[in-house]
N, C-alpha and C positions, 0 to 999 in steps of 0.2 A: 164533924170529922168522923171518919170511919176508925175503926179500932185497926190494930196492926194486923189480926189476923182478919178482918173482913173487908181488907180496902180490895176494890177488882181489880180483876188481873188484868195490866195492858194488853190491848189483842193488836199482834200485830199482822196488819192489811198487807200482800205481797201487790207491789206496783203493778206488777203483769195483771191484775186480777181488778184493777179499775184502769188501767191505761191501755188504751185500742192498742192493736200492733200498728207497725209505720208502714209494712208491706202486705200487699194481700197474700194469704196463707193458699190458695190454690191457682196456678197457673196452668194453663194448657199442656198436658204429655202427649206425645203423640203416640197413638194408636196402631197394634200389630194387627193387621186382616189381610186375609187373601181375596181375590177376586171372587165373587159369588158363584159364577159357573161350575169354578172348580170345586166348591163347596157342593153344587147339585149332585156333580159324579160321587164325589163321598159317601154324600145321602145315600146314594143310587147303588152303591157299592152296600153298603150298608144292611139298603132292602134285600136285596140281591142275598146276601148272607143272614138276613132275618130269615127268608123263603125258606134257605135250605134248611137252618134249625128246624123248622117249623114241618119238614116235609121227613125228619129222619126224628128217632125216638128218644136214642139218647141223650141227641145235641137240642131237644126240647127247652132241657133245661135251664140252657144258655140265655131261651129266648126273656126270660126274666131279667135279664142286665141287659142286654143287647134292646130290646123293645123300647122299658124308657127314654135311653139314648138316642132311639131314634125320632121316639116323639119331642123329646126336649130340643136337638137337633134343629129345628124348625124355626126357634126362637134366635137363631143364630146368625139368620140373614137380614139386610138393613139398604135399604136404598136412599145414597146420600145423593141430593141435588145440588147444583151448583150454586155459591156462596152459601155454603149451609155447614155446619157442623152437628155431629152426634156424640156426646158427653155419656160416658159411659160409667155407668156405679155398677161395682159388686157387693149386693145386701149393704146398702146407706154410706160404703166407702168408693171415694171419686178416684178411678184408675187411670183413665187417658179420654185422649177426645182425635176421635176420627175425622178430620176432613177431607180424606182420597173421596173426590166423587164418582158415582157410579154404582152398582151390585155389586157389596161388599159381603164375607163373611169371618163371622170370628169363631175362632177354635173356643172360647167357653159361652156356653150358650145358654150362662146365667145371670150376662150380663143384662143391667135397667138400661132403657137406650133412653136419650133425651135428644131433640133436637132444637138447638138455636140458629136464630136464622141470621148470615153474617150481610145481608141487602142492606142498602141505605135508605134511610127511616127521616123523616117528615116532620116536626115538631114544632104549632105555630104554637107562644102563650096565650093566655088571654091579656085582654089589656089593664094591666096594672095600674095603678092610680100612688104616686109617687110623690116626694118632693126633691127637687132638685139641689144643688148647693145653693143656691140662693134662696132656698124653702119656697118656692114654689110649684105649689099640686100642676103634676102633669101627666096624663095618659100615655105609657106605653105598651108597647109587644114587641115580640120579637120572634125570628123564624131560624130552628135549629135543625142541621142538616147533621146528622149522624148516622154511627153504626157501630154494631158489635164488632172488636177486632180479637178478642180474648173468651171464649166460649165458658170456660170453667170458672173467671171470674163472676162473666154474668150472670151465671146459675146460680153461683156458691156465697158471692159477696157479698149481697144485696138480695134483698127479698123479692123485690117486683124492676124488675130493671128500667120495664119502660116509664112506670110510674116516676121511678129516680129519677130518668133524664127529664119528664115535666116539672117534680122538685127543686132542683138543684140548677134546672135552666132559669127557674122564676126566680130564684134568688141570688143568681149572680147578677140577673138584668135589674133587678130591684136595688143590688150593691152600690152597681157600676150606674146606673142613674143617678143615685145621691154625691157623687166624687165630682157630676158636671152639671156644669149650666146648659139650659136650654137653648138659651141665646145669649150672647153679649150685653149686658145691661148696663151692668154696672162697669168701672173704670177698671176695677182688677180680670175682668172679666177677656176687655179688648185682650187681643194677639193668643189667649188662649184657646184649647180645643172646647166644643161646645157638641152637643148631641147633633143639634139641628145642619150645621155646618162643616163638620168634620164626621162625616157618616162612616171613609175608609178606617179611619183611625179607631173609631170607638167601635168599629166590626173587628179588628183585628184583638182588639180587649177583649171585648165582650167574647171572641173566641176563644182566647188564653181564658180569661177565666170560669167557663163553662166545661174545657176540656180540665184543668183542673181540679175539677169537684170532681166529675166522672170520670176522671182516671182509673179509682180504685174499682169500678163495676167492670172494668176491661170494654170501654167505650171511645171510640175518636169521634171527634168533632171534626167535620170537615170544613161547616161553615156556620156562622151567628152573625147574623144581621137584625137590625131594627126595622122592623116591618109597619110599626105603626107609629106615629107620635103627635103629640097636639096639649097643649095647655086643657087644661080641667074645664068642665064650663061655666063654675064661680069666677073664674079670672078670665074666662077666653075673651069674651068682650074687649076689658079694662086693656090687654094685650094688644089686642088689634089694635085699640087706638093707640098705644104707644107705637107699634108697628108703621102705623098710619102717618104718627107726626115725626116718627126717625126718618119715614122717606121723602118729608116734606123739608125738614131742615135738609137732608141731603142734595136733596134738589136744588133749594136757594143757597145751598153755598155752592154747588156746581156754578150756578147762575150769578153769581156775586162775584165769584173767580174769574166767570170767562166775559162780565163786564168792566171788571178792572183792568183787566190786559188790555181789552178794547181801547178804555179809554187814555192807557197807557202809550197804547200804540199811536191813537190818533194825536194826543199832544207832542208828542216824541217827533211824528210826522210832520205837523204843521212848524213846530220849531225847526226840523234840520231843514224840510223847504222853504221856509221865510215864508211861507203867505201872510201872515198876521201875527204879529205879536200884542200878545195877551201880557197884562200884568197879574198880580196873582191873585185879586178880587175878581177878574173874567175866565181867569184858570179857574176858581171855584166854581163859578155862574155856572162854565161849559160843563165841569167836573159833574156838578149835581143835577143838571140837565139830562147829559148822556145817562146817567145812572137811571133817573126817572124810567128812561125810555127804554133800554135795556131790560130794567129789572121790574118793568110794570108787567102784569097778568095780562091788562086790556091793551089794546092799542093807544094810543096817544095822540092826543090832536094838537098839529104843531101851529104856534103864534108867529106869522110873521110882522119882523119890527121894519117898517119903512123907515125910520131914524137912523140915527147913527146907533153906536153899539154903547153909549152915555145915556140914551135915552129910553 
């Protein structure tokens, strides 16, 4: 125990000062410029009155203020291309961002020009190696269709912008893989969304939560899709054959169904036409006969009985 006068002082932590804000602190202002030509005549006006300083004794002395202005002047024009933005800082503080395109020019001509470029951008990932909700390893990727829509967050928010949207796309697909099965396996499984099967659904996800993350960098998502996908190759094998024997039960029971009706059909028949009536020891004979025949792979080689049907 510390003595009364040497216990430490509580220091207390102000929340702002470990708690992120909730909203990005710069958004886009929009920028005052005039058309650049008209900024040449300026210039040109300018020279024009450099000259005369320059040509009379007195007004020499002007040419010391009037000179640098006109060299610094020069720094003042910016040629903004379409889908493009120019983000403008005065000495490390962010003032507006100019997107008039065309030969622009600004009346201070100390402004930092930056340009972002607002074109849509291309983002395949690589392929991930995951587990799925049923824990098993499966390779994905996926292909993100974006673009800067917000120029002063992208600069200001976020250190490397393009980097973030590879970050932050590899780890919503990495999320949003573990919440779904690959495929239907299991029981809880049926009637559910799965990767492989509901590709519209889990792009519309996988979009929300890619835009999401990159909100804050002043980024839209316009499209996320799954571009790649497959079981791991420790299981791929083991996979296919379950693949293998799902479509081979599916099969024999397509085939088991539509010889049941058959034979539905043909006792149902023979009863309402009277040709023969069967007791229900030749209802089975017939019953298990037809099925053979129906439901064999090979062909069948039929016995005929010269007897009667006792014999």
């Amino acid at each position: 125990m510390y003595p009364l006068a040497m216990q430490p002082a509580a220091v207390n932590i102000p929340t702002q000062a470990i708690m992120p804000p909730n909203e990005p602190q710069f958004k886009d202002k929009q920028a005052t410029s005039i058309n650049g030509f008209i900024g040449l005549l300026l210039h040109l006006g300018l020279s024009v009155f450099n000259l005369i300083l320059t040509a009379t004794g007195p007004g020499a002395l002007l040419l010391i203020i009037t000179g640098p202005i006109w060299l610094v002047m020069w720094n003042s024009y910016v040629i903004v291309n379409p889908n493009e933005a120019v983000v403008l800082q005065f000495f490390g503080k962010y003032k507006a961002t100019l997107k008039t395109e065309g030969f622009r020019f600004f009346l201070n001509p100390l402004y930092q020009k930056s340009k972002i470029s607002f074109k849509i951008n291309n983002f395949e990932s690589s392929k991930l190696k995951v587990n799925d909700v049923n824990a098993n390893p499966i390779d994905i990727a996926a292909v993100v269709v974006w673009r800067v829509y917000d120029a002063a967050e992208a600069m200001f928010e976020v250190e490397n912008y393009g980097h973030y949207v590879q970050i932050q796309s590899e780890a919503a697909l990495r999320e949003m893989a573990t919440k779904y099965p690959y495929d239907a396996i299991e029981e809880k499984d049926i009637g559910g969304i799965t990767l492989s099967s509901h590709q519209d659904e889990i792009a519309k996800q996988l979009q929300k939560s890619v835009e999401a993350r990159l909100a804050r960098a002043g980024i839209q998502v316009l499209e996320a899709r799954i571009s790649y996908l497959a079981y791991s190759t420790e299981i791929a094998q083991a996979m296919l054959r379950r693949q293998q024997a799902s479509a081979v039960v599916a099969a024999r029971r397509e085939i088991v169904d539509g010889a049941v009706g058959m034979v539905e059909l043909a006792l149902e028949q023979l009863s309402t036409k009277g040709i023969i009536d069967l007791d229900e020891d030749k209802k089975a004979t017939m019953v298990s006969n037809l099925l053979v025949v129906l439901c064999s792979e090979t062909d069948t080689t039929p016995v005929v009985n010269t007897g009667t049907l006792y014999q």
